[in-house]
C-alpha positions as CSV (number, residue, x, y, z in Angstrom):
1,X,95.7,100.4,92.0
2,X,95.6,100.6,95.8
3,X,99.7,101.8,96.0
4,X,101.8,103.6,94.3
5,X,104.9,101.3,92.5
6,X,107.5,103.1,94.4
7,X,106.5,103.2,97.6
8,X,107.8,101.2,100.8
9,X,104.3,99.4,101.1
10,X,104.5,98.3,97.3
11,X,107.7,97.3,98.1
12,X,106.6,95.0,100.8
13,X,104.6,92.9,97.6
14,X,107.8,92.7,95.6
15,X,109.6,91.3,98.9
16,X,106.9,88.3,99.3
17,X,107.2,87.4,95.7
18,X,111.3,87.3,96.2
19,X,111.3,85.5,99.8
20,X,108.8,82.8,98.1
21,X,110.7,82.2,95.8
22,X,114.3,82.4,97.5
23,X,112.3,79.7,99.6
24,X,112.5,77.4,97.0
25,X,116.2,78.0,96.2
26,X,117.4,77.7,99.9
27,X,115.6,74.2,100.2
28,X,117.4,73.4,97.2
29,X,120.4,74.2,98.7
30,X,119.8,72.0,101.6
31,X,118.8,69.5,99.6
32,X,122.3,69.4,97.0
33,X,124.5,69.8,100.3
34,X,123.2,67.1,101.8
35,X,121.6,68.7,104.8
36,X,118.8,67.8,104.4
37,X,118.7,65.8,108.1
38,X,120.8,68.5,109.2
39,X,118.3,68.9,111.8
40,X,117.1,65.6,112.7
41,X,113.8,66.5,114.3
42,X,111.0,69.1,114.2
43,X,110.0,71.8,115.3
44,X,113.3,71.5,117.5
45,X,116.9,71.3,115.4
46,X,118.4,68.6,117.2
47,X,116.2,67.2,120.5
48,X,116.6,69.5,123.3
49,X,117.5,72.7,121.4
50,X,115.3,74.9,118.5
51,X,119.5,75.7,117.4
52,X,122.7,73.8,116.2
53,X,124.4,72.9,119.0
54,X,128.4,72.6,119.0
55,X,128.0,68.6,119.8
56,X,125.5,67.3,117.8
57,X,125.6,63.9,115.7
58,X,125.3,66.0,112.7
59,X,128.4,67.7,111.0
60,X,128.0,71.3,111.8
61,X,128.0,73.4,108.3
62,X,124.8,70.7,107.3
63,X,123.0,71.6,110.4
64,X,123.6,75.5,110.3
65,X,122.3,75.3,106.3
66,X,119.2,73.4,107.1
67,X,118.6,75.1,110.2
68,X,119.6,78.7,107.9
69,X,116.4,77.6,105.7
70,X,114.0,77.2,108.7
71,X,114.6,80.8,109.5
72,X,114.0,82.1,106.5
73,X,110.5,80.7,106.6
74,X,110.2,83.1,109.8
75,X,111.2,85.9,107.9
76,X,109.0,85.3,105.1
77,X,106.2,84.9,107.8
78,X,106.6,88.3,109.0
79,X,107.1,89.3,105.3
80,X,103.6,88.0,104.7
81,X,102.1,89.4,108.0
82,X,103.1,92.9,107.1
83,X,101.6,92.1,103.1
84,X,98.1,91.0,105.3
85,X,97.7,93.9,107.4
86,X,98.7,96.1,104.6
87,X,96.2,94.9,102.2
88,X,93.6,94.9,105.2
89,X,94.4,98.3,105.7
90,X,94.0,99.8,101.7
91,X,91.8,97.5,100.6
92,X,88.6,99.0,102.8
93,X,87.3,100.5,99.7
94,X,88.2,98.8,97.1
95,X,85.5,96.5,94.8
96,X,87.8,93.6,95.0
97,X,87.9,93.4,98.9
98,X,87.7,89.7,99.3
99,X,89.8,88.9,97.0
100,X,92.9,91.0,97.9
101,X,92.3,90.0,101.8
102,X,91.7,86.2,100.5
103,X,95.3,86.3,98.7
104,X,96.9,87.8,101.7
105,X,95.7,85.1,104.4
106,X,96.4,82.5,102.3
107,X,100.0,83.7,101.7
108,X,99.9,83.3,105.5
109,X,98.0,80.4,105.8
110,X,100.3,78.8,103.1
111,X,103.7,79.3,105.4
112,X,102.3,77.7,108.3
113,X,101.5,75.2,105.8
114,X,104.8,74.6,104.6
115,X,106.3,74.6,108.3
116,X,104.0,71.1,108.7
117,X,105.4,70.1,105.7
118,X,108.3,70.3,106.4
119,X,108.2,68.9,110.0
120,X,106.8,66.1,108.0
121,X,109.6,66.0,105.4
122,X,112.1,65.9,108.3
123,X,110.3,63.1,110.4
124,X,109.9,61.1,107.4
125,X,113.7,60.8,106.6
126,X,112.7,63.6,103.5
127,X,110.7,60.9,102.1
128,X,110.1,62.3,98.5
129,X,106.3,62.7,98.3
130,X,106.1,65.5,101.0
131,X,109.5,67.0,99.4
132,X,107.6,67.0,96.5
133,X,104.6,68.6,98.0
134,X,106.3,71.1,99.4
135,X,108.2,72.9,96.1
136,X,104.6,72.5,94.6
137,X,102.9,74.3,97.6
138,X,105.9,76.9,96.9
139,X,104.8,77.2,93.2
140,X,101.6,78.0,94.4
141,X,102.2,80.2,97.0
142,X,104.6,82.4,94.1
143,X,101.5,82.8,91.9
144,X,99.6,84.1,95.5
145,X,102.5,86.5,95.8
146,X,102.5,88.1,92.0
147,X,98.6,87.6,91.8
148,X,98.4,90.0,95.2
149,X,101.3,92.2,94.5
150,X,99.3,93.3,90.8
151,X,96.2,93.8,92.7
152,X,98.0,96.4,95.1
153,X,100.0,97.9,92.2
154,X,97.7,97.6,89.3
155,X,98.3,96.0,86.1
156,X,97.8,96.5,82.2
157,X,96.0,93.2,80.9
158,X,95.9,92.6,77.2
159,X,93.1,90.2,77.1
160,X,93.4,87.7,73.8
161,X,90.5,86.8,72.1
162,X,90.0,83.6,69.3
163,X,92.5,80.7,69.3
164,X,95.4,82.6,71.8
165,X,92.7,83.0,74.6
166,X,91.8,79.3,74.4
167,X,96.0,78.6,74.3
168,X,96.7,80.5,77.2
169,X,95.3,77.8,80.2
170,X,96.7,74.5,78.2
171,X,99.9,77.1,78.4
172,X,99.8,77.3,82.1
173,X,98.6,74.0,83.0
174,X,101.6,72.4,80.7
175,X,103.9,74.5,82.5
176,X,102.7,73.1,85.6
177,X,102.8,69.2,84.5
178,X,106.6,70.2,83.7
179,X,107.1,71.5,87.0
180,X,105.5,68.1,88.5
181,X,107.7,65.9,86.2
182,X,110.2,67.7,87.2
183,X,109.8,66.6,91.5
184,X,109.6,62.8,90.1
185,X,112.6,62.9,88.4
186,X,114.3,64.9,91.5
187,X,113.0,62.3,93.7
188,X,114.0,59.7,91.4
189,X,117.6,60.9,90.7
190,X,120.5,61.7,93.4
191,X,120.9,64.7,95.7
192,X,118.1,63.4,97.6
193,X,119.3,65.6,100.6
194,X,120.5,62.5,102.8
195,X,122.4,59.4,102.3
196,X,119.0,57.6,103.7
197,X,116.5,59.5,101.7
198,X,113.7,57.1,100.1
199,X,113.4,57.9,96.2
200,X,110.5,57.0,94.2
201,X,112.3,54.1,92.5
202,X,111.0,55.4,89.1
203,X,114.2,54.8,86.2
204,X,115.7,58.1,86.5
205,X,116.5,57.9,82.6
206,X,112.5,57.3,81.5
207,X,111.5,60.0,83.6
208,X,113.9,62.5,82.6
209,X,113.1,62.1,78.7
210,X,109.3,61.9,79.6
211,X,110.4,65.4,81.6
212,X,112.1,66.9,78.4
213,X,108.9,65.7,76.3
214,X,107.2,67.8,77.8
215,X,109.4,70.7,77.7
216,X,109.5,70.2,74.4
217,X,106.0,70.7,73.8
218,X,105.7,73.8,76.1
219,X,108.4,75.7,74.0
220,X,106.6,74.4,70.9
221,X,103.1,76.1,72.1
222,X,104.7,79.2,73.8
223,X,106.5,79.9,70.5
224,X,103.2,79.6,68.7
225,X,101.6,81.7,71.2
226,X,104.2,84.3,70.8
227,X,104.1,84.4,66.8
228,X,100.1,84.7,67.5
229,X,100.4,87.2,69.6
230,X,103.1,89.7,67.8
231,X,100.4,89.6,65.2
232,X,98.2,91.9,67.4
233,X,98.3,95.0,69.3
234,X,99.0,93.5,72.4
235,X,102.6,94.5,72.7
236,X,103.1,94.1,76.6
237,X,101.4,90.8,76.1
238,X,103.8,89.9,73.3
239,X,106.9,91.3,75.2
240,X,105.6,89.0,78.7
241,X,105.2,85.9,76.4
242,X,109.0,86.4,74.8
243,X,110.5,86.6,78.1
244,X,108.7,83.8,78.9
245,X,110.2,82.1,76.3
246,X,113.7,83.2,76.5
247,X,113.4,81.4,80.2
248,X,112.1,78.3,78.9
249,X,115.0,77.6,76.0
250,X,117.9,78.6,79.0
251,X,116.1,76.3,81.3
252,X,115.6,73.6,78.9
253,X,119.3,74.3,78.0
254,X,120.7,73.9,81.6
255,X,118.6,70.9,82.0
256,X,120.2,69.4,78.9
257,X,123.7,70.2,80.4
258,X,122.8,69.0,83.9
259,X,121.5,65.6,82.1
260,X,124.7,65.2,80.2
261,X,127.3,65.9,82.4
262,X,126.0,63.8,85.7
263,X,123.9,65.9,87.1
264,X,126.7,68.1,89.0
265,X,125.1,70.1,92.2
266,X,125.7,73.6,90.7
267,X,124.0,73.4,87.9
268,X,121.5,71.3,89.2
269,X,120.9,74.0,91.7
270,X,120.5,76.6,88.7
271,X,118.0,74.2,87.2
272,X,115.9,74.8,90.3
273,X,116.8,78.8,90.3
274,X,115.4,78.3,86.6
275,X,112.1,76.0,87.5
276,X,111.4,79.3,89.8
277,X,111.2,81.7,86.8
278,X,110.0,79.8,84.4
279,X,106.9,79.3,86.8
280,X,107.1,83.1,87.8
281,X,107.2,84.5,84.1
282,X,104.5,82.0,83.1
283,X,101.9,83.2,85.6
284,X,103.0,86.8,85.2
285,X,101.8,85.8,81.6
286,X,98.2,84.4,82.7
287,X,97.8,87.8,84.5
288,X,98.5,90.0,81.6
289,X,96.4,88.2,79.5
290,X,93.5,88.1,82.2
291,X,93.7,84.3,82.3
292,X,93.8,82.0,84.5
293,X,93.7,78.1,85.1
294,X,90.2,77.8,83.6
295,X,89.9,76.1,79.8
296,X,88.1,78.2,77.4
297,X,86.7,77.4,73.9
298,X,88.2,78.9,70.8
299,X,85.0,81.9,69.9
């Protein structure tokens, strides 16, 4: 532990995890309004000017939200430069050096990514693969966050043995195939962010049940995780993987809803809300448990 939990540079950790993931919920937002093209260009908003101006093509409110989200990128950039010289800063001693400097300058590294991707979501009429790429890139960089946050604060891992430790990285790796199901059925489906938004052309219907298959079989193996694990000592562990599960049966429960009522915008925008934690509680999982994305064999 290189901070103490309570103090204002700890805090700084917490606030990268939360802007990360806020990320993801604003460019949802832009996305169900239908501002997507709110700015029509990038880096400016509209040619000529970085802001909305009072004139342009664009309805104002769509170009204010879109343009809302692109400055929140510049806070979470500062956000992340503060976490990097930070972690510089405390980390001079510490055995794990690289790594903790390596997670901070990607966190950096992985904004300016996501600014390109976005310029190229934008010039691309939000063309669905790059959309796509960019809420994965933001699953990613969420992991970054928590991965960095626990190597500032510390953490009590619980490290399986047997069949659970061989479970835990098909767990994470399923979770992540759900997430990825999930961008083809959004870029299949409505609310594509624009009226001219290209969509995959994938049936919307086939791809949502082959989405709630597999939601299906990540509740099935978390819930067989979590009756594995109560059977040990590891009680954080056991507590991390029922939150995680909790998540999982009110996301899969929203989704349902979402499915059978037309896929309304609100609750299409708590799906994505949802999509954020299930993805946040599942790596906070892996890090308890001291695993990761690597498959193991049952010892």
């Amino acid at each position: 532990m290189l901070l103490a939990k309570s103090s204002i540079a700890a805090k700084i950790f917490s606030l990268l995890v939360f802007l990360q993931a806020a990320l993801i919920v604003t460019g949802g937002a832009v996305r169900l309004t239908g501002s997507g093209l709110g700015c029509p260009t990038w880096p400016e908003c509209t040619p000529g000017s970085y802001t909305p101006v009072p004139h342009q093509t664009e309805e104002q409110l769509h170009a204010w939200i879109e343009f809302g989200n692109r400055l929140l990128t510049f806070v979470l950039l500062f956000c992340a430069a503060a976490a990097l010289i930070i972690a510089i800063r405390t980390s001079k001693k510490s055995a794990t050096k690289r790594r903790i400097r390596l997670l901070a300058a990607l966190q950096v590294l992985g904004i300016f990514g996501q600014g390109i991707l976005g310029g190229i979501t934008v010039l691309t009429d939000l063309n669905p693969i790059p959309v796509a790429g960019h809420f994965l890139l933001s699953i990613f960089l969420i992991a970054g966050a928590i991965s960095l946050r626990y190597e500032m604060i510390g953490i009590i891992k619980q490290t399986p043995s047997g069949l659970i430790a061989a479970l835990m990285p098909i767990l994470i790796w399923l979770t992540l195939l759900v997430l990825i199901a999930g961008t083809i059925v959004t870029g299949s489906g409505p609310h594509a962010g624009d009226e001219k938004a290209k969509r995959f052309g994938f049936d919307p219907r086939s791809v949502s049940w082959f989405h709630a298959d597999l939601v299906i079989m990540l509740l099935v193996l978390t819930s067989i995780l979590w009756l594995f694990i109560r059977q040990t000592n590891a009680l954080l562990l056991a507590k991390k993987m029922q939150i995680f599960l909790l998540i999982l049966l009110a996301q899969g429960l929203v989704g349902y809803v979402q499915y059978a009522t037309g896929l309304p915008e609100l609750i299409v925008g708590f799906h994505l809300l949802g999509a954020t934690l299930v993805w946040g509680s599942a790596w906070t999982v892996i890090k308890v448990s001291g695993s990761g994305f690597k498959l193991r064999k049952v010892k």
